[in-house]
C-alpha positions in Angstrom: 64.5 121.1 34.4 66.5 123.5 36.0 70.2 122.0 35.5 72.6 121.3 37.5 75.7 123.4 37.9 79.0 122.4 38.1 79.5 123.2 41.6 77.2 123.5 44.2 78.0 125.8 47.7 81.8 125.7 46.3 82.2 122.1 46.1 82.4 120.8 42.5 80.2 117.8 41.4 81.9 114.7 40.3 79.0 113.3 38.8 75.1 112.1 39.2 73.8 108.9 41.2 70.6 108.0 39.3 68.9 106.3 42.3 65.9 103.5 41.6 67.3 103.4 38.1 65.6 100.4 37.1 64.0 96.9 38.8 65.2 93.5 37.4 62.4 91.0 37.2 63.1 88.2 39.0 61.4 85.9 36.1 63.5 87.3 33.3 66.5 88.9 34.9 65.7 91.8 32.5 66.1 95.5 33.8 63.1 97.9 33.3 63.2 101.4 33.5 59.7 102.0 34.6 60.4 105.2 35.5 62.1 106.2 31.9 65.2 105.8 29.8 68.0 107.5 28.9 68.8 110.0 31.8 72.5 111.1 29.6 70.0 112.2 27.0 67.8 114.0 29.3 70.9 116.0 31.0 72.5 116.6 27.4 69.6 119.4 27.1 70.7 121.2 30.0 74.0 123.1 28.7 75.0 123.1 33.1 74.7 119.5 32.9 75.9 118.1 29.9 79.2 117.6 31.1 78.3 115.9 34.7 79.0 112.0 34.0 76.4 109.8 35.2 78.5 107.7 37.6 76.5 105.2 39.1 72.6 103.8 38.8 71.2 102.2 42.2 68.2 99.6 41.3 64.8 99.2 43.1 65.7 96.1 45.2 63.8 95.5 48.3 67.1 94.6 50.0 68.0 98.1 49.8 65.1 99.6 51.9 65.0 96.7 54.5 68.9 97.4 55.4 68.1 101.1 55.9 65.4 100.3 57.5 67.7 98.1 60.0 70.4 100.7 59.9 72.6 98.3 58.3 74.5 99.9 55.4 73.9 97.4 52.1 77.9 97.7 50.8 78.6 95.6 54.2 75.6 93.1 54.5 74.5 92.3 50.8 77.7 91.2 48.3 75.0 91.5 45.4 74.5 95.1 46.2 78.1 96.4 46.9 79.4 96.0 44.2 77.2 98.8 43.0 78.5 101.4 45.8 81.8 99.7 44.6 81.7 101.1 41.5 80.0 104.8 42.3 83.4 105.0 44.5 85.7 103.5 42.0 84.4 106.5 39.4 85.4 109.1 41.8 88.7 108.1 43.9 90.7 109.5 40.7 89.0 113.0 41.2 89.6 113.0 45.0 92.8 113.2 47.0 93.2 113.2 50.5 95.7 115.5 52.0 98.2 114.9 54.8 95.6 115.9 57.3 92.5 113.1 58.1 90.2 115.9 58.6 90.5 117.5 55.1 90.5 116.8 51.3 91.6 118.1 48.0 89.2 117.5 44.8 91.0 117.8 41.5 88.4 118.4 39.1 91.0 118.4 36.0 90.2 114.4 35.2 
């Protein structure tokens, strides 16, 4: 892999979304990584990316794609889902502060 470097185009990352992170089976209500394990371990090789926190990991669930698919955004329609985005947003509010202006943000990367 490439790596991923602390900022991209100026703006510093706060940390990775690992999206389709892992399907629970209905039948067991155990998560499976079919599509591997350990993504910390993977970035830990990549000296750029070692430090970037893994901040969030979306499942497959079909609910997902059928609320895109309708447009609707999944944090408003699907309680079992927003709690998810909930937490992605939780890990970064401490990193972000919004200025005086609506328009415009700060991002203190010092946490």
């Amino acid at each position: 892999s490439s790596g991923i470097n602390a900022e991209y185009g100026g703006v510093p990352i706060l940390g990775i979304v690992e999206n389709m992170s892992y399907f629970t089976c209905p039948d067991c209500d155990k998560k499976h990584r079919i599509f591997g394990q350990d993504l910390q371990a993977k970035l830990s090789c990549s000296k750029s990316a070692a430090d970037v926190p893994i901040i969030g990991e979306i499942p497959i669930q079909a609910n997902i794609s059928m609320n895109c698919d309708q447009g609707t955004p999944s944090v408003i329609s699907d309680a079992g889902i927003s709690y998810i985005f909930d937490g992605i947003v939780d890990s970064i509010l401490p990193a972000i502060t919004l200025s005086q202006e609506a328009t415009s943000f700060k991002i203190d990367t010092s946490t």
